[in-house]
C-alpha positions in Angstrom: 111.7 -85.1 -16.9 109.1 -82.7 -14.9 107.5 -81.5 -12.4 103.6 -82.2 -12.4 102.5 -81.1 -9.4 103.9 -78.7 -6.3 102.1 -79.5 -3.2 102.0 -77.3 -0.1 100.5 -77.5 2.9 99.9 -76.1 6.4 99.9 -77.6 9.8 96.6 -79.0 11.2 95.7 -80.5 14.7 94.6 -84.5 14.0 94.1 -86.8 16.8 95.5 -89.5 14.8 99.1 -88.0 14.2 101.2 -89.5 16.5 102.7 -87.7 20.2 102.6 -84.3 19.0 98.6 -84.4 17.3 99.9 -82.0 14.5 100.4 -82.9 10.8 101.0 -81.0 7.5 101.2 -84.4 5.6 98.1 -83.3 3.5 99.8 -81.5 0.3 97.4 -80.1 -1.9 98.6 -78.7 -5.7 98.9 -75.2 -5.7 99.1 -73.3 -9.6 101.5 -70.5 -11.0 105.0 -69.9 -9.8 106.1 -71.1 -5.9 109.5 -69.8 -4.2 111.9 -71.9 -3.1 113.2 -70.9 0.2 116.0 -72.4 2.0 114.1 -74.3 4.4 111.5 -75.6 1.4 108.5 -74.1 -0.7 106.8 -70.7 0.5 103.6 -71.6 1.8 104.7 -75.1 3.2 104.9 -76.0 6.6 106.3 -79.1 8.2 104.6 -79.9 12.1 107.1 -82.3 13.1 110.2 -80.0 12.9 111.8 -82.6 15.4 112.0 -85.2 12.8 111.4 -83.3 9.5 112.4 -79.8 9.9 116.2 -80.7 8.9 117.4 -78.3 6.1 118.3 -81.4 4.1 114.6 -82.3 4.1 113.3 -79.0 2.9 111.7 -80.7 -0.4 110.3 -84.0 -0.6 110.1 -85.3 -4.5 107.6 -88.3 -5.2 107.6 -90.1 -8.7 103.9 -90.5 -10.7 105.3 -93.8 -11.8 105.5 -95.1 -8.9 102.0 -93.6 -7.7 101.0 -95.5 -10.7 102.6 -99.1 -9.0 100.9 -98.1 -6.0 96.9 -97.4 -7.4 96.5 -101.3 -8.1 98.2 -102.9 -4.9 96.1 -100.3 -3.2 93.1 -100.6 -4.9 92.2 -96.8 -5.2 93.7 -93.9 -7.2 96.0 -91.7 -5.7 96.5 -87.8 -6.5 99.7 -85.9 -6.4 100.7 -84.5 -3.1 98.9 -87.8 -1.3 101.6 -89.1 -0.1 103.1 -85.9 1.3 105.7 -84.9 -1.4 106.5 -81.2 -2.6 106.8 -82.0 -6.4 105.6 -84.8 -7.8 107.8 -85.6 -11.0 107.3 -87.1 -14.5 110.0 -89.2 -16.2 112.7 -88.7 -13.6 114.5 -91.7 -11.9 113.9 -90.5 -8.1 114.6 -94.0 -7.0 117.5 -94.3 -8.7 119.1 -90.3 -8.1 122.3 -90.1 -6.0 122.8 -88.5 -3.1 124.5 -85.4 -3.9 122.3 -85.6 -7.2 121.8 -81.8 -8.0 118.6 -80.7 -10.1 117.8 -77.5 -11.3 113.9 -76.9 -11.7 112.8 -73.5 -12.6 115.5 -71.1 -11.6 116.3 -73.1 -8.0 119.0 -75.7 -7.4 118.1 -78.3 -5.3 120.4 -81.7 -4.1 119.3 -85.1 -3.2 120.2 -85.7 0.6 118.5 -89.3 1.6 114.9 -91.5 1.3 111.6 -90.7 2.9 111.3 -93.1 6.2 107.7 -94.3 6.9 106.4 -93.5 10.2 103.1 -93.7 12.0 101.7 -90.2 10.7 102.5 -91.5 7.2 100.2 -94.7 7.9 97.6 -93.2 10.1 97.1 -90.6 7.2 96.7 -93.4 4.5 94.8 -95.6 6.9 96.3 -98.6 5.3 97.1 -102.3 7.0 101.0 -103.4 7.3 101.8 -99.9 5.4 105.0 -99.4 7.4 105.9 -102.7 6.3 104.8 -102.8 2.9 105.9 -99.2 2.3 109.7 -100.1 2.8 109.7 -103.4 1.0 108.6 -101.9 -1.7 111.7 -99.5 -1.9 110.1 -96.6 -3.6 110.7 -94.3 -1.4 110.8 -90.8 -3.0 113.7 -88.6 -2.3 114.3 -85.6 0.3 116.3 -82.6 -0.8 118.0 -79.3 0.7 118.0 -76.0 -1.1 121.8 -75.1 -3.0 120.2 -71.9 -4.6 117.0 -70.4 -3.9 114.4 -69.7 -6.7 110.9 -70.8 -7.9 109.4 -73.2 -9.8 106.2 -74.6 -10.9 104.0 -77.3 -12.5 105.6 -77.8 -15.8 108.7 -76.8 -15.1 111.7 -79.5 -16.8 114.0 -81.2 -14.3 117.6 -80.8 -15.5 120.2 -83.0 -13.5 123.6 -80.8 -13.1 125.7 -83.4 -11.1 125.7 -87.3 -10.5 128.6 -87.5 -8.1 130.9 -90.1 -8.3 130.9 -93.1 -5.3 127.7 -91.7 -4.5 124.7 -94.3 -3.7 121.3 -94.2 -5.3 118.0 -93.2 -3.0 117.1 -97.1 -3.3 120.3 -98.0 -2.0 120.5 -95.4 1.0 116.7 -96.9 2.0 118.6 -100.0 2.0 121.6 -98.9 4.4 119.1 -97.2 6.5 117.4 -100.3 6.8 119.9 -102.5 8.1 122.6 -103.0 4.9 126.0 -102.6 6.2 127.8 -103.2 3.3 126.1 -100.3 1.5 126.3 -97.9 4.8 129.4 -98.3 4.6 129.7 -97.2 1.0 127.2 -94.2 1.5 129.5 -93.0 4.6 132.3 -93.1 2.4 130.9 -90.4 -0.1 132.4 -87.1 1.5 129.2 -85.6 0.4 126.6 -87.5 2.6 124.6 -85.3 4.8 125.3 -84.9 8.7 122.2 -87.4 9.7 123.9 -90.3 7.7 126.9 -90.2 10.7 124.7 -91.0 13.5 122.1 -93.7 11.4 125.5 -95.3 10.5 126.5 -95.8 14.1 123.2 -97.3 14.5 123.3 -99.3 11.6 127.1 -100.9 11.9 126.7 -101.2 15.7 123.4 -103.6 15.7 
């Protein structure tokens, strides 16, 4: 398990991203060795800091495998950082990680905190038909993290996994919950570890 690619990027004025007409979705791979900051990678910037400036969204992880799924059902290729993501990894389950999941990549610590939730910038970026839709039923979502010990890291760096806690739920299950499944909201609140956010989707969620 590794990281191929780390992706920053700053915030640009498009006319097609949403209210605000600001977007750093476009991650481009930068080489040699990035610092990890509490609030995400140095050099990074996130526009939206209303809905993605959270602490426990300071690093967004992407899989290449499931880049790979996407190329055909899309019908073009797609390079790390397209879809937005910080580090795109090699050989790790990011669909399957828990929350509370703890990695250590190059001398940071980072911990799995919830799923990536498709919005308007996301599809107005990719310019593709239904991808709201399509996006979520494929549950590959990719997996946002917050900073436990800040460090740096690079392309080539191993992915070791220090914790899987226990009565956790995976990334694939929380994109579930989020998405309507009470049963497994209920599970996810249950984990002591969940992050602040989960409280108020739950109440959403369990009240609908």
């Amino acid at each position: 398990m590794r990281i191929v690619s780390v992706n920053v990027g700053r915030a640009k004025d498009a006319e097609w991203a949403g209210d605000l007409r600001r977007t750093a979705i476009d991650k481009r791979a930068v080489a040699g060795r990035v610092a990890v900051r509490e609030n995400g990678l140095a050099g990074d910037e996130r526009a939206d800091v209303a809905h993605h400036g959270h602490p426990d969204q300071a690093v967004y992880a992407y899989a290449r495998e499931d880049y790979d799924w996407w190329e055909p059902q899309m019908g073009r290729e797609l390079r790390d950082g397209q879809f937005g993501e910080n580090l795109t990894t090699i050989g790790a389950d990011v669909t399957g990680a828990l929350l509370g999941e703890r990695w250590r990549v190059g001398s940071a610590v980072i911990e799995v905190m919830g799923p990536r939730v498709p919005c308007v910038v996301f599809r107005n970026w990719l310019d593709e038909r239904g991808w709201v839709r399509r996006f979520t039923e494929a549950g590959r979502p990719g997996a946002y993290f917050r900073v436990i010990e800040q460090g740096e890291l690079g392309a080539g760096d191993e992915i070791e996994v220090l914790v899987r806690p226990a009565g956790s739920v995976t990334i694939a299950e929380s994109f579930l919950a989020y998405n309507g499944d009470r049963d497994l909201m209920r599970k996810l609140i249950a984990y002591p570890g969940h992050g602040e956010k989960w409280d108020k989707i739950a109440g959403r969620v369990l009240k609908s």
